[in-house]
N, C-alpha and C positions, 0 to 999 in steps of 0.2 A: 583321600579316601582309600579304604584298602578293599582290595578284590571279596573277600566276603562282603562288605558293604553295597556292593552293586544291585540296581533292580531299575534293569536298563527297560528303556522305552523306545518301543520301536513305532517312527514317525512313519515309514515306507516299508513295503517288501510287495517283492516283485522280478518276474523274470522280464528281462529288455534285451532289446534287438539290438545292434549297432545302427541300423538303418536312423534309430529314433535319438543317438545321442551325437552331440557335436561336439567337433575334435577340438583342443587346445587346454592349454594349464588353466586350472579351477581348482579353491579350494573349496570348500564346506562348513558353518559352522556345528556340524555334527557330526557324528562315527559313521563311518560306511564301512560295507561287509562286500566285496564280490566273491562268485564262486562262477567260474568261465566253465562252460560244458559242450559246445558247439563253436566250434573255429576258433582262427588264429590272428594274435594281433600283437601289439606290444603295450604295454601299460608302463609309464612313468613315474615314479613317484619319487617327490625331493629329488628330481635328476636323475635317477638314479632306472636305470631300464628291464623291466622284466619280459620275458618272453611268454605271450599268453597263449597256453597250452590245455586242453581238455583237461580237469580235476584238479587246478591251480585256485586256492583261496588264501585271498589276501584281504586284510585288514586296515584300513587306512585311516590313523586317527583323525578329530578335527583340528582341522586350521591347514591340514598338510596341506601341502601343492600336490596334483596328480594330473596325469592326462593320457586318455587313449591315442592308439595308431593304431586304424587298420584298412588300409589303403584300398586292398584289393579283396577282404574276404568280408563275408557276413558272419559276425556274431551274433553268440546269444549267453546272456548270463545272468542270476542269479543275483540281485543288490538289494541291500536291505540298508536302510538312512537310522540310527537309533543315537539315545544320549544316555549312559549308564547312569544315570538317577531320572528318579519322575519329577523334577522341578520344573519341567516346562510339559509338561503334559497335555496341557489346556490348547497348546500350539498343535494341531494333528496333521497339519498340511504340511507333505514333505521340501524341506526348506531347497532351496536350487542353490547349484554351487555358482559360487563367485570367478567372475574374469579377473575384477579389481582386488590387487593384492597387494597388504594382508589384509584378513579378516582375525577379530578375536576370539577366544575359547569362551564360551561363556556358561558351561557346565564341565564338575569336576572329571580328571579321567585318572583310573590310578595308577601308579608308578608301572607295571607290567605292562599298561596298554597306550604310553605315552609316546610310543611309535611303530614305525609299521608292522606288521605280522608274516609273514608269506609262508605258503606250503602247497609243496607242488606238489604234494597226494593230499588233496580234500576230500576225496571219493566217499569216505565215511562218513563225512559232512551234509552231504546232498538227501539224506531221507529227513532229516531235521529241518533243513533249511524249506527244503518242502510244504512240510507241514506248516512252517511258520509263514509260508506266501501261502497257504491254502486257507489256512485260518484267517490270514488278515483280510483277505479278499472276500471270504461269505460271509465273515463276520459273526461265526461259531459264538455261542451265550460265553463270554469271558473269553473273549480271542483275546484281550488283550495282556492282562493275566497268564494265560498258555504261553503268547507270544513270548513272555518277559522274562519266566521259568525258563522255557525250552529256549531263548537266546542265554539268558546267564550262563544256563550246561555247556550249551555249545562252543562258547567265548574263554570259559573254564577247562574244556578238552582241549582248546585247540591250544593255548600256555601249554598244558601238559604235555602235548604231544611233540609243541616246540623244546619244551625242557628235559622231556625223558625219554622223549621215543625217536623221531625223527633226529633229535636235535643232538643226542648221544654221537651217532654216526658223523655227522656233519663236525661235531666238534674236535673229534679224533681226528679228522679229514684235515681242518685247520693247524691242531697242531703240529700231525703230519707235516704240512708246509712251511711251518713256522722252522720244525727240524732242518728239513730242505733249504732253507733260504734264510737262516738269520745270518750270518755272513755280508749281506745285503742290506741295504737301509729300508728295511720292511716295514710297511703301513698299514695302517687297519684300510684303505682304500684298495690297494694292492691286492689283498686277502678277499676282499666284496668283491671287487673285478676278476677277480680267477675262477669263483664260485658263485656269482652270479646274483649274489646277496647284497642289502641295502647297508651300507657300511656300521650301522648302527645294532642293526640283526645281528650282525656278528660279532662288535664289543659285547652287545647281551647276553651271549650265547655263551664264550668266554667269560662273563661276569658271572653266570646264574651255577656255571660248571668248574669252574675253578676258585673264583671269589676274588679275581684278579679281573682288575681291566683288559684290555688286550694289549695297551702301550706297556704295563705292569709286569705282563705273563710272558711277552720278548725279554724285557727285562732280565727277568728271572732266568729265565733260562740261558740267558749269554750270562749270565752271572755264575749259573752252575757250570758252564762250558768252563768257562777261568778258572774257576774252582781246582776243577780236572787238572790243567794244564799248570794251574801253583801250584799243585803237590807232586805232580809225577815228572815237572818240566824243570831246566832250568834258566826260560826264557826270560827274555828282557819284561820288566812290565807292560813295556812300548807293544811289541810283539803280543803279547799276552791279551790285549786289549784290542787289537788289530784282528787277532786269530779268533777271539771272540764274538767280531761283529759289531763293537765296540766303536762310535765314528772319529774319539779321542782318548789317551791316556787320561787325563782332567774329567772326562765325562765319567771314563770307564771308573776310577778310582773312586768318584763322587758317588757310581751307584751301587756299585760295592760295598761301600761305605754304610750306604744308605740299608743294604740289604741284611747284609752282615754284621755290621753294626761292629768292624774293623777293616783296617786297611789293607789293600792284595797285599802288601807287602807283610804284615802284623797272620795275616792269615796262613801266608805262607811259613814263615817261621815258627807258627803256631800247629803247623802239621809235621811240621820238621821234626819237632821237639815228641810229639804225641807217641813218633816210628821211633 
């Protein structure tokens, strides 16, 4: 299904305490939405650790594994349980997450929201989200309807905000360090762990911004490093491949190959000839 298609139904919303929820990995078979606004904890997701902070919302599709910490403070935050299609409708009790893992997906979710989301300024989020636990609660004539509008906008800013607004910054920031460190056998794990992102966040981020994967867009750019270095050098290709970041001659020549659609060596003598 694709993101215009959506007309999610929201099973829960609600603000919750820590006091009332129990720590350990659970997944869900439906989307959850938190937005943290009162204390501090850590929140897990696929492994992966976020530090929960006032005006932090995250997005946790179904099926994911997640799981709170928060040891010593008292939370409060903002969760809403929903399935982007009305197919299960008829179901309004909100479903409890799973210890026993895995569970299956069992309504569609589309290609943008088939993993995590996170933004550490949701600030703008909180007057919506609001209204969406107010209405569900008094049960306003077509709360559910409002609900299902005002979640689709909401779900639609927040892609946006990862794609154009926030995400702009964050993606310079990355290849910033990709500059800094391709020399190194640099990971999309490596990149999540520096920035604090779910490693998957940041292939998308990369994928939505460049049109390159992230294993793709190191690539590339050790490819343009060689580039440099065949025309103005006149290093070994050994060396050349090495200076690039490259973890072999045979690899380096194969993506070269691959990219350029000739060989460091063909390439070089092909700029020779150009001067």
């Amino acid at each position: 299904m694709t993101v215009e298609e959506i007309n999610p139904f929201l099973r829960y919303a609600g603000v919750i305490e820590s006091s009332n929820v129990e720590q350990g990995e659970r997944c869900a078979p439906d989307c959850r939405l938190f937005y943290f606004f009162d204390g501090k904890g850590v929140l897990r997701v696929q492994g992966k650790e976020y530090k929960i902070e006032n005006n932090l919302l995250i997005y946790v599709p179904a099926t994911v594994v997640y799981d709170f910490h928060f040891p010593d403070e008292k939370l409060r935050f903002i969760a809403l349980d929903f399935d982007f299609t009305q197919a299960d409708k008829d179901k309004t009790q909100p479903y409890p997450s799973f210890k026993r893992l895995p569970i299956e997906r069992t309504n569609p979710i589309p290609d943008e929201f088939l993993e995590p989301i996170l933004l550490k300024e949701g600030y703008e989020f909180e007057s919506s989200l609001n209204k969406i636990c107010s209405g569900f609660f008094s049960e306003e004539p077509y709360y559910l309807a409002f609900a299902s509008s005002r979640l689709k906008l909401l779900l639609l800013k927040m892609i946006a905000k990862e794609n154009f607004g926030v995400g702009d910054g964050i993606v310079q920031k990355i290849i910033e360090y990709i500059q800094a460190n391709y020399l190194e056998p640099i990971k999309n794990q490596d990149v999540a762990d520096y920035f604090n992102y779910h490693p998957n966040h940041v292939n998308r981020l990369i994928k939505r911004h460049t049109g390159l994967s992230f294993k793709e867009f190191v690539i590339r750019y050790r490819v343009n490093v060689a580039k440099g270095l065949l025309s103005s050098t006149d290093f070994s290709i050994s060396r050349i491949a090495q200076e690039s970041g490259f973890s072999s001659p045979s690899y380096f020549a194969e993506q070269f190959l691959k990219v350029e659609k000739l060989t460091p060596r063909a390439y070089r003598e092909k700029m020779k000839n150009s001067i």
